[in-house]
C-alpha positions in Angstrom: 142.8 199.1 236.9 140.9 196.4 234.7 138.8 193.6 236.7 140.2 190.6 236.4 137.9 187.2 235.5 137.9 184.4 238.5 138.0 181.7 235.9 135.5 179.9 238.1 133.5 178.6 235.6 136.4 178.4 232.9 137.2 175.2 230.6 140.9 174.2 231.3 142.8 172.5 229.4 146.2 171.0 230.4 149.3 171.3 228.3 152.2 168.5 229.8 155.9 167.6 229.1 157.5 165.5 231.1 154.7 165.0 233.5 154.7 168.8 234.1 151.7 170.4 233.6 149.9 173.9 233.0 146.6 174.9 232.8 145.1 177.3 230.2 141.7 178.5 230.3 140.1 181.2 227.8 137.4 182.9 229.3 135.9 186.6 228.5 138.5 187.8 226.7 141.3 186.8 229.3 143.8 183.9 229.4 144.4 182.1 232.5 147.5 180.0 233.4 147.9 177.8 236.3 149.8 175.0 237.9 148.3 171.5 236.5 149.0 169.8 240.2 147.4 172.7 242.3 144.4 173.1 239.7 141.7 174.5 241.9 143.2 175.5 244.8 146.4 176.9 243.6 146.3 180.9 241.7 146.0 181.7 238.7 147.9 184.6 236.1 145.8 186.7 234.4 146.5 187.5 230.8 145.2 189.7 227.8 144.7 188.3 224.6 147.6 190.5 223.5 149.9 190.1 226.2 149.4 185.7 225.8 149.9 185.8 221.8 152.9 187.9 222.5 154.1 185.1 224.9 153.3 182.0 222.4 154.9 184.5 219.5 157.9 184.6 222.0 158.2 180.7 222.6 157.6 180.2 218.9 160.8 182.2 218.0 163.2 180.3 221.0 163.0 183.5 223.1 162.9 181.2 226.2 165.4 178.9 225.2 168.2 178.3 227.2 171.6 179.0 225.9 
């Protein structure tokens, strides 16, 4: 099992639509996502650099799209 980061001292940066926001953090390697309204206090998904460009590759080819 690979130790994950805290993010404590991780730069976030929001990404919005709508007034819905994420938060994505880069930090050692590792990706972080989290809720934008919880920020702090809310958790946070840990990704490899692999596993997040396969996610942005994903939204890039309308994998996620509704149909």
């Amino acid at each position: 099992m690979t130790d994950r980061p805290l993010f404590a001292d991780a730069h976030w940066r929001a990404a919005c639509n709508g007034g819905a926001c994420v938060e994505v953090a880069f930090h050692g390697g590792w990706v972080g996502l989290r809720d934008g309204k919880q920020g702090d206090l809310g958790p946070v998904l840990t990704f490899t650099a692999d596993e997040w460009d396969a996610f942005v590759r994903g939204i890039k080819d309308g994998r996620f799209e509704t149909p």
